[in-house]
N, C-alpha and C positions, 0 to 999 in steps of 0.2 A: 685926976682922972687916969693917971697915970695905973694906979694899980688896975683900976678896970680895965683901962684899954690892956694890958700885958695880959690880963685874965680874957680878955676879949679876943685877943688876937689867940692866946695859946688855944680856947673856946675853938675859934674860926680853923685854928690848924689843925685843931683836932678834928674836927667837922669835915675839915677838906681832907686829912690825911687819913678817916673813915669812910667818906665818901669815895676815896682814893683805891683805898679795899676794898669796899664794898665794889665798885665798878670792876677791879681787879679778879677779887672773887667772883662775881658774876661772870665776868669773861670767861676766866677759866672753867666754871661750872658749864658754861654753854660749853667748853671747849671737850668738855668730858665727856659732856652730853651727846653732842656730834662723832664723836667717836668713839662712844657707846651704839649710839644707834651706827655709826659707820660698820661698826664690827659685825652689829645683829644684823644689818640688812648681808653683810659679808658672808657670816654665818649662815644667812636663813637663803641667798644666793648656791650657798656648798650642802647645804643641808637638800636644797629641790635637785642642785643636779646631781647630789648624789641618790636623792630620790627614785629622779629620772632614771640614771641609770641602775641601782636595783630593779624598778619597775622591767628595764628594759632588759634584762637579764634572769629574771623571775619571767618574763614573758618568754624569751628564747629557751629557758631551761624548760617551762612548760611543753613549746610546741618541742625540743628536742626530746621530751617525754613521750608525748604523745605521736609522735614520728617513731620511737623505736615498738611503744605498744601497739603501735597499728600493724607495724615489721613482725612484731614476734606473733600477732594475732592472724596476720597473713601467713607466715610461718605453718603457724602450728593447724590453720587452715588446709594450706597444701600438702603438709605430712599426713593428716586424718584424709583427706582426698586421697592421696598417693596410696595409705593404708586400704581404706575401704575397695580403691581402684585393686589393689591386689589380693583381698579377700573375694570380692565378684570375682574375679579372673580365676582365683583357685576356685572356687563355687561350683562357677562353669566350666571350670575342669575335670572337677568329680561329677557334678551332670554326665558331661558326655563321656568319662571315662564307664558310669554306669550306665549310660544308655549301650554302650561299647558290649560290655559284659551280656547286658540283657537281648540284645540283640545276637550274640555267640550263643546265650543259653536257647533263644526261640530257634536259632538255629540248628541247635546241639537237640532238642526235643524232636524236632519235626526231622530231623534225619533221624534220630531212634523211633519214632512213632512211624516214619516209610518201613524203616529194618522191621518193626515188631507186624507192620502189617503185612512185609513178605515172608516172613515168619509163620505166620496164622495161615496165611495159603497156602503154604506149602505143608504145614503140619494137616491144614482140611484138606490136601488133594491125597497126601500120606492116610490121613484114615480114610476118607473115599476108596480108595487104592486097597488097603487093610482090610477093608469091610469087602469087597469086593473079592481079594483072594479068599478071604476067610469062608465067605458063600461059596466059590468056588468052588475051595479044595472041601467043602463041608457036602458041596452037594454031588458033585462029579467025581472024587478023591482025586483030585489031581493033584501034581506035587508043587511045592511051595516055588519052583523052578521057572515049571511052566507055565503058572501062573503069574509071575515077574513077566515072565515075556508077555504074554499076553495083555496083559494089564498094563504095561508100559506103551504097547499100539494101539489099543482100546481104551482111551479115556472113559471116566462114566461120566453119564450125562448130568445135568442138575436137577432131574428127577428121579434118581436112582432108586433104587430097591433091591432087594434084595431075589423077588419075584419076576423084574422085569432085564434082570441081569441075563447075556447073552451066555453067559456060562454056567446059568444055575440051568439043575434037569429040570426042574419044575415049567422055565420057562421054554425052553427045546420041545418040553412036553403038549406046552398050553400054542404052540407055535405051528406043533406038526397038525393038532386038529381043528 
C-alpha cells in the first residue's frame, strides 16, 4: 500500500498545494479587482470634479460673455443715443437758424414793400403836382417857377382835374359866372 499511499499522499499534496493556488490566485484576483475598481471609482471621483469644475467654468466664461455683450450692447446703445441726441440738436439748429433767416427776409420784404409804398406816393403826389403845373402853365402860361411855388402851397385835392384846378382859366372862368 505503500506505493499508493506515496501516490496518495503526492495526489493529496497536489490537491492541497492546487487548492493552495487556487485560494492564492483567487485572493490576489480579488486583490486586483479591488484595485481596479479602487482606481475607477478614483478615476470616475476626478473625472466628476473635474466635470464639475469645467461645468463651473463654462458657466462663468458664459455669464462673463454675456456680461461683456450686454456692456458692449449698452455701449453701442449710448453712442447711437449720444449720436441721434446730436443730430436732433444740429436738426434744431438749422430749424432755427432758418427760421432766423426767414424771419430777416419777412423783415427785409416789409421794410422794402414800406420804402416801395413811400415811393408810389411820392411819385403819385409828383405827377399830381406834374399834371397840375402842366394845366397851369398850359392854361394861364405861367412859368414853370411860379407854378412850383404855388403847387407846393396848394396841394390838389383827391378829386382833381384838370377843369376844377384853381389855376386853370377855364376854371376862374366857370367861377366868376
Amino acid at each position: 500500500m505503500l506505493p499508493n499511499a506515496g501516490y496518495l499522499i503526492s495526489v493529496g499534496l497536489a490537491l492541497v498545494a492546487a487548492g493552495a493556488v487556487f485560494l492564492v490566485w483567487v485572493a490576489n484576483r480579488k486583490r486586483i479587482a479591488a484595485e481596479t475598481v479602487g482606481r475607477a471609482e478614483e478615476q470616475a471621483l476626478r473625472i466628476l470634479k473635474d466635470a464639475a469644475r469645467d461645468a463651473d467654468n463654462s458657466r462663468k466664461e458664459t455669464l462673463l460673455d454675456a456680461k461683456e455683450k450686454a456692456h458692449d450692447i449698452l455701449t453701442d446703445a449710448d453712442r447711437q443715443a449720444r449720436q441721434e441726441r446730436q443730430q436732433a440738436h444740429a436738426l434744431e439748429q438749422s430749424v432755427t437758424r432758418r427760421d432766423a433767416q426767414l424771419t430777416e427776409r419777412q423783415l427785409s420784404f416789409e421794410r422794402m414793400e414800406k420804402e416801395l409804398l413811400g415811393r408810389e406816393t411820392t411819385i403819385a403826389q409828383r405827377e399830381q403836382q406834374a399834371e397840375a403845373s402842366a394845366a397851369t402853365s398850359a392854361c394861364c402860361g405861367l412859368s414853370g417857377e411860379k407854378i412850383a411855388v404855388f403847387t407846393a402851397a396848394v396841394p390838389p385835392s383827391p378829386g382833381y382835374s384838370k377843369r376844377s384846378s384853381p389855376l386853370c382859366c377855364g376854371s376862374r372862368s366857370n367861377n366868376k359866372v
